[in-house]
C-alpha positions in Angstrom: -245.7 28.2 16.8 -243.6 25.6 17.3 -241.9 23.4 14.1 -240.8 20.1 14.1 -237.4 19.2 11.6 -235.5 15.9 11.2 -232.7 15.3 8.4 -234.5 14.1 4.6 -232.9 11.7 2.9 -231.6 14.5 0.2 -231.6 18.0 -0.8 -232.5 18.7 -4.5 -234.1 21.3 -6.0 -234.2 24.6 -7.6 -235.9 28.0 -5.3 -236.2 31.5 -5.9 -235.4 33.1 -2.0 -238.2 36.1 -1.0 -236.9 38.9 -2.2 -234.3 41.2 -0.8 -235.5 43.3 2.6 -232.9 45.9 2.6 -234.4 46.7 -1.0 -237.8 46.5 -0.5 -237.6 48.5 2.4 -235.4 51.4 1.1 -237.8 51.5 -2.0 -240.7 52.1 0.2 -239.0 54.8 2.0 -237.0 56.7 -0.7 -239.9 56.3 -2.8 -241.7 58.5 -0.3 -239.5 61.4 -1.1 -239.4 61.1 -5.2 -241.2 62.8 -7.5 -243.8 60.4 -9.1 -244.6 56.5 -8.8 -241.5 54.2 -7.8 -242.3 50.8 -8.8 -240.4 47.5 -7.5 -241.3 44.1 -8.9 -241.6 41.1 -6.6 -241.4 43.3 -3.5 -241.2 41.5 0.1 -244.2 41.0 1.8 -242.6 40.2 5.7 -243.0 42.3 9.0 -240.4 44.4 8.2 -241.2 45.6 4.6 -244.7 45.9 5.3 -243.9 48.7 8.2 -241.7 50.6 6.2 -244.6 51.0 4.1 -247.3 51.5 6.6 -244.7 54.5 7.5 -244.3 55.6 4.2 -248.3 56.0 3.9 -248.7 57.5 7.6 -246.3 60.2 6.4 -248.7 60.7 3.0 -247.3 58.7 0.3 -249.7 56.6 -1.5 -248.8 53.1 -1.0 -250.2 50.1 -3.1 -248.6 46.4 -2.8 -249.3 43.7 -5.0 -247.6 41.6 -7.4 -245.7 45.1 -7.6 -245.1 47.7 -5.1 -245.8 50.9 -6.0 -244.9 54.3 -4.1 -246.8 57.7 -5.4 -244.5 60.0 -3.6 -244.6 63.7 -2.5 -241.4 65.2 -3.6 -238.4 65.9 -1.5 -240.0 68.1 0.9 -243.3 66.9 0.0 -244.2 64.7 3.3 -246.4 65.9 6.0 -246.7 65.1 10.0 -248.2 61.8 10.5 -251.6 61.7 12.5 -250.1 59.2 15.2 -246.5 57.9 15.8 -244.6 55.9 13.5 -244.6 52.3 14.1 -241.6 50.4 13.0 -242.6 47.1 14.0 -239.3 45.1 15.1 -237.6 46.3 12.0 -234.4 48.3 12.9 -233.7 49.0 10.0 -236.9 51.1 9.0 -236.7 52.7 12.4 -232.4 53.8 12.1 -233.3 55.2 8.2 -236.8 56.7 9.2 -235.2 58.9 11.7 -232.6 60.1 9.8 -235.5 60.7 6.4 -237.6 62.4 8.7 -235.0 64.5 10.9 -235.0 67.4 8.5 -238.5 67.8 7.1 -239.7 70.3 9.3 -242.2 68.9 11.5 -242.7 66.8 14.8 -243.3 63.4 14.7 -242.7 60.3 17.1 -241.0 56.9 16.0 -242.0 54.3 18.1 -242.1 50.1 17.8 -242.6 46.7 19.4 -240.9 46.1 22.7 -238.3 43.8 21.3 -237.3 47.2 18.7 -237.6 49.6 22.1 -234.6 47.5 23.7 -232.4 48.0 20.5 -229.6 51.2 20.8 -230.7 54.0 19.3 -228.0 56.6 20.4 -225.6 55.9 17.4 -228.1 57.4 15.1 -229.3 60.1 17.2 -226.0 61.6 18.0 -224.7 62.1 14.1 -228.2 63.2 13.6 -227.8 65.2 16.4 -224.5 67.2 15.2 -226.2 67.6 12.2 -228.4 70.2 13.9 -231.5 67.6 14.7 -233.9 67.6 17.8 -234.3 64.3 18.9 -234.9 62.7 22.3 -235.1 59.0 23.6 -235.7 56.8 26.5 -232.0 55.7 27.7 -230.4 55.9 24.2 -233.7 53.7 23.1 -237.2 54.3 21.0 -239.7 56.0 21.2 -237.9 58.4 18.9 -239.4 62.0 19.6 -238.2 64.4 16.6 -238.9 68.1 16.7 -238.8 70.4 13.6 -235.3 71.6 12.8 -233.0 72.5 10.3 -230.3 70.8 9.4 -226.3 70.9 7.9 -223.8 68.6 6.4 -221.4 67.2 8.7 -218.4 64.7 7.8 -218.7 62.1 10.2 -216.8 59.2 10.6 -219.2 55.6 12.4 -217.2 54.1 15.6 -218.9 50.7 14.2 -219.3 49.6 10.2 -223.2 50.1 10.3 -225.0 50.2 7.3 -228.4 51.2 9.0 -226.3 54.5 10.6 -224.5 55.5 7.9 -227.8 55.4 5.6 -229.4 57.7 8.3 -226.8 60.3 8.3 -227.0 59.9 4.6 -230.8 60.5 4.5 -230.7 63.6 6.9 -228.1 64.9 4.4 -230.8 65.2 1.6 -232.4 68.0 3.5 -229.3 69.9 4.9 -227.4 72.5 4.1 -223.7 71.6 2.6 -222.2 67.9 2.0 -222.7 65.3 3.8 -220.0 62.6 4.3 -219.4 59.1 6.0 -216.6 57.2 7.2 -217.0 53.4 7.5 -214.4 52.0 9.6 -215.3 49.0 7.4 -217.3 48.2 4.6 -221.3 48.1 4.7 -223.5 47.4 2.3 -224.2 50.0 0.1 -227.9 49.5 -0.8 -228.8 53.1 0.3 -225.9 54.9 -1.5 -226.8 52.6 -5.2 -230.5 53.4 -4.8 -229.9 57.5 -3.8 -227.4 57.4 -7.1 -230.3 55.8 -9.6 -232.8 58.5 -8.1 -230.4 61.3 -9.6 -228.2 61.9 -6.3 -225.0 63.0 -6.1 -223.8 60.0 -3.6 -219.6 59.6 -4.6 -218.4 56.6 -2.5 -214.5 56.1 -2.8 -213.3 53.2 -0.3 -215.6 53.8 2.7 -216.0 57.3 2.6 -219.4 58.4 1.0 -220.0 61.9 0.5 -223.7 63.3 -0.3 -224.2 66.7 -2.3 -228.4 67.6 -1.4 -230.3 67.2 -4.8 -233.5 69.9 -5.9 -235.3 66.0 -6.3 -235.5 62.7 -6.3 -236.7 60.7 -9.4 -239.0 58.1 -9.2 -237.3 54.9 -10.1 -238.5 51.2 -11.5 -236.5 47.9 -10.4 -237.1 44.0 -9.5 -235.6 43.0 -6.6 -233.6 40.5 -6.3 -233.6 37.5 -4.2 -232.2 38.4 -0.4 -228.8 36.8 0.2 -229.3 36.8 3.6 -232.1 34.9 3.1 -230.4 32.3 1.0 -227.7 31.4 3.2 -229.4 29.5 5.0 -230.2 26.8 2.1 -226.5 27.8 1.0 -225.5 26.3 4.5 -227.9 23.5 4.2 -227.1 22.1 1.1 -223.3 21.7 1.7 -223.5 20.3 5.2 -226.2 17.7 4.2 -224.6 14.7 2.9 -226.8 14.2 -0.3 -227.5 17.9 -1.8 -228.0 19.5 -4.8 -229.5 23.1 -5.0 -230.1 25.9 -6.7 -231.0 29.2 -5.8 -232.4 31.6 -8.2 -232.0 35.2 -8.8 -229.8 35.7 -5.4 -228.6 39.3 -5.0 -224.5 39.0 -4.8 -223.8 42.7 -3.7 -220.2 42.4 -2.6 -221.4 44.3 0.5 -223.5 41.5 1.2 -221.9 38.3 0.2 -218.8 38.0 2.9 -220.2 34.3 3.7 -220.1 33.2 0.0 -216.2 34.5 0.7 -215.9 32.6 4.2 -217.7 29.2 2.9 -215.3 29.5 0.2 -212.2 29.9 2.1 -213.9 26.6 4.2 -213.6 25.0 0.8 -217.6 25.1 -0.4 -218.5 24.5 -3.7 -220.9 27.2 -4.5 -221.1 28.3 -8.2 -222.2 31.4 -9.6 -224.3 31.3 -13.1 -226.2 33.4 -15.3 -224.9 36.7 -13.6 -226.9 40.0 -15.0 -227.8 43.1 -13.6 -230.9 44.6 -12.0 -231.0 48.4 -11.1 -227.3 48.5 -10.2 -227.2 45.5 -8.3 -225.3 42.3 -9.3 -227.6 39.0 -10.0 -227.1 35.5 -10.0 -228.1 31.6 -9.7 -225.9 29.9 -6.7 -225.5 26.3 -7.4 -224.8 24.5 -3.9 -223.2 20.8 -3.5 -222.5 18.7 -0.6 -219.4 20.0 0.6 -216.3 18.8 3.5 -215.5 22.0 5.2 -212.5 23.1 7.1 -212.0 25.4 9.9 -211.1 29.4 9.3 -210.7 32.1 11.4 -212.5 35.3 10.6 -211.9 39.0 11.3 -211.8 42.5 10.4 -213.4 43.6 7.1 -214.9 40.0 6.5 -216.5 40.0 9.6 -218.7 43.5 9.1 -219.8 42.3 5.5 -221.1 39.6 6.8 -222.7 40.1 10.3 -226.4 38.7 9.5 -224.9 35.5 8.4 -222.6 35.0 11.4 -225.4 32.7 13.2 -225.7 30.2 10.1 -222.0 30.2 9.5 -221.4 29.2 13.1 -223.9 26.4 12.1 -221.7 25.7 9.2 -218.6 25.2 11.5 -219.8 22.7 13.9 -219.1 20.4 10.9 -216.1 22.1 9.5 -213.0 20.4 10.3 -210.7 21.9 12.8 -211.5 25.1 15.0 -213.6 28.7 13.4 -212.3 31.8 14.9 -214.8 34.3 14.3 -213.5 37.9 15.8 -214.8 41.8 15.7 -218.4 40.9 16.3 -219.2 42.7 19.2 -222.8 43.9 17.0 -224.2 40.8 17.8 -224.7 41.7 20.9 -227.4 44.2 20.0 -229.4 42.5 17.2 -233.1 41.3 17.6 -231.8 39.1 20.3 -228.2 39.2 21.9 -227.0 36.6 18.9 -224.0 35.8 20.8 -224.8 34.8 23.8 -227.9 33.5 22.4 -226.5 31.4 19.6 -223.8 29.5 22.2 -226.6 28.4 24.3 -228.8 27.3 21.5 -226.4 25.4 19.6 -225.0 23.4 22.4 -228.4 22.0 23.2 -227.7 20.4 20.1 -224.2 19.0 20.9 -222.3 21.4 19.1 -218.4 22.7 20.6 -219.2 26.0 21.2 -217.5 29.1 22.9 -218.4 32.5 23.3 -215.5 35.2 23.3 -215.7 39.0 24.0 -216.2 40.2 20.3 -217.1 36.6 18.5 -217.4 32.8 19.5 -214.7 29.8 18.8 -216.2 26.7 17.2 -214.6 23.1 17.2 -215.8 20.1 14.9 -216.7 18.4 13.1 -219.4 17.6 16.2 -222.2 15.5 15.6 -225.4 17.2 16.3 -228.6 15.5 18.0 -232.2 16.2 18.2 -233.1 18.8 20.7 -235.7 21.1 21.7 -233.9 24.9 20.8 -235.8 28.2 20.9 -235.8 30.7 18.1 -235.3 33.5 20.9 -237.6 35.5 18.7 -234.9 35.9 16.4 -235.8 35.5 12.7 -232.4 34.7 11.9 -231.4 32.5 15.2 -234.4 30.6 13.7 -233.7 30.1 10.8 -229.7 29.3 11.4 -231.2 26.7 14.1 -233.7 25.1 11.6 -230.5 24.5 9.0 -228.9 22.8 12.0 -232.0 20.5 12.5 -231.3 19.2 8.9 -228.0 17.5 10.3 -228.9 16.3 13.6 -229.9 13.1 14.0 -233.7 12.4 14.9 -235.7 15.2 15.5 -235.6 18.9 16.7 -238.7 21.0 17.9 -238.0 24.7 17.2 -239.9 26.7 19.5 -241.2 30.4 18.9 -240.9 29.4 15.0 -242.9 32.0 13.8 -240.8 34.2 14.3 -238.8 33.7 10.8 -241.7 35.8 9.1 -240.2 39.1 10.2 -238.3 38.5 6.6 -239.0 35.3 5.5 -243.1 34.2 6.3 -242.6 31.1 3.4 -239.3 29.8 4.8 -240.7 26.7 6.4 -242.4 26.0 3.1 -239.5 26.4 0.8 -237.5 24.5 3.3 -239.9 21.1 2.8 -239.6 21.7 -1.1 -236.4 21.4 -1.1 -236.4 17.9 1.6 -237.0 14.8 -0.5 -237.6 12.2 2.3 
């Protein structure tokens, strides 16, 4: 599917973003392993979310989505071999925390997904895992997965990368092993995993980036709504202060400080993004962002920042080909080995559009403000890439074709949709 953009004469309006992935999908998985019905409220319904849950029913939950997701699980130690391999889909992240939920439970079972997920590394999960006292073997470091019944122990292991999807494997194998289990972030993640484990009645301590796991008898079944996925919103966050005439708001945004490092960079580009009517919902911070056309200046990024915000990195490259000055983006060698190579893949793209842009070993250097033109660009069957390419489009002049477009339902099947709400011609 192709889709066709071109600048509207304003942005106004007022959207609720789907809600959050990384929620929906540790839900369905977690909830697997409690003791009696774990409901979310306004669950996902993408790619990804729907294969954690095909995965959660494949190992024997009972599985019903609706206007509420609701996982009847089978205890700690509860699950049973599934009948055929695990299919992840493309979703990395249900394939990195499957492994590790799986790796002590006592039986065989295969992990497997679609040929874009086979290509992703695999090795940083199966080596903790491994030490750990799991059996697992891959193809070159990639999926298919093939687990083997074993018993595991605690280990204290520190990540060579900040990974949040490795650090909630370990984390997950720890519930079935023998001793503590503890991680060492060489920078912060987000925490998602370690918040949910601690509202199901685990011992999870985190104290700077060091989380250390004691193994509970159980986990407790849990209700929650989740919120609206920040990752999600950043693109109409990036929209709305590039476009010249703008005026959004976005509803119920979860504003997890593991999450929001581009809120901090935009800000540090001098955006004017408000935060109202901040509450909580299951141990996650809330909130309405209120965007406004916004002059931006140029900022280099590095370290800490970068890891907290490595999803967003594509969009706020966008944001910099109108920033004034030169963005240094640095330590983001992990782009290489997302859905697509982002780096090299978000260079190419975005110069077909005109902007000033250069790839480095571990980021990219962007110069503007560059006006952007009409192009054809290709989504690389990267929801994200899409997506980040699509905000572009809404500051080009005349028209861009974004081929491959449908690949943006892998989290976000209504983003085309909510995008023409927002467009008042």
């Amino acid at each position: 599917m192709n889709q066709t953009l071109a600048p509207p004469r304003r942005m106004l309006g007022r959207l609720r973003p789907p809600s959050d992935r990384s929620i929906t999908v540790r839900a369905a998985l977690l909830g697997a392993l409690a003791d009696g019905e774990t409901r979310v409220r306004h669950p996902l319904d993408s790619d990804d979310a729907q294969a954690a849950m095909h995965c959660a029913r494949a190992l024997g939950a009972a599985v019903e989505f609706g206007e509420e997701l609701v996982i009847t699980g089978r205890g700690l130690r509860g699950l049973h071999a599934p009948a055929v391999p695990l299919h992840c889909d493309s979703s990395g992240t249900t394939m990195r925390l499957l492994a590790g939920l799986v790796a002590g439970l006592g039986f065989d079972c295969v992990i497997d997904g679609s040929p874009q997920l086979r290509r992703r590394p695999m090795r940083r999960i199966s080596e903790p895992l491994t030490q750990m006292g799991a059996r697992i073997g891959d193809v070159n470091g990639c999926a298919p997965l093939t687990l083997r019944a074993a018993a595991l122990r605690g280990i204290d292991y520190s990540l060579p990368v900040a990974s949040a999807q490795v650090k909630s494997a370990i984390l997950l194998a720890g519930l079935n092993a023998t001793g503590q289990t503890t991680t060492r972030e060489p920078a912060p993640t987000r925490d998602h995993t370690e918040r949910m484990l601690r509202a199901m009645g685990v011992d999870a301590r985190t104290q700077g980036n060091t989380t250390t796991l004691t193994p509970p008898a159980a986990l407790h079944a849990i209700s929650l709504t989740a919120p609206g996925d920040f990752s999600s919103a950043a693109f109409f966050i990036v929209a709305g202060l590039l476009h010249p005439r703008a005026d959004i708001t976005l509803l119920d945004v979860g504003i997890n400080p593991t999450r929001t490092g581009l809120l901090d960079a935009l800000r540090m580009m001098g955006a004017a993004i408000a935060v109202e009517n901040l509450s909580d919902e299951g141990g996650e911070p809330v909130a309405a962002l209120r965007i406004q056309s916004t002059g931006l200046r140029g900022i280099e990024i590095a370290g800490d920042l970068t890891a907290r915000m490595i999803d967003e990195l594509p969009v706020l490259a966008v944001a910099a080909t109108q920033a004034r000055g030169v963005t240094v983006v640095r330590d983001a060698q992990e782009l290489r080995v997302k859905e697509s190579n982002r780096l090299e893949g978000l260079v190419a793209e975005l110069r077909k559009l005109g902007a000033q842009i250069e790839a480095t070993p571990d980021g990219f250097v962007v110069e503007g403000p560059t006006p952007l033109r009409g192009a054809n660009v290709d989504g690389l069957g990267d929801h994200r890439m899409a997506m980040s390419l699509a905000a572009a489009a809404l500051v080009a002049t005349g028209e861009t074709t974004l081929l491959g477009a449908e690949c943006v339902a892998k989290t976000y099947p209504e983003f085309f949709a909510d995008l023409e709400r927002l467009m008042e011609r």
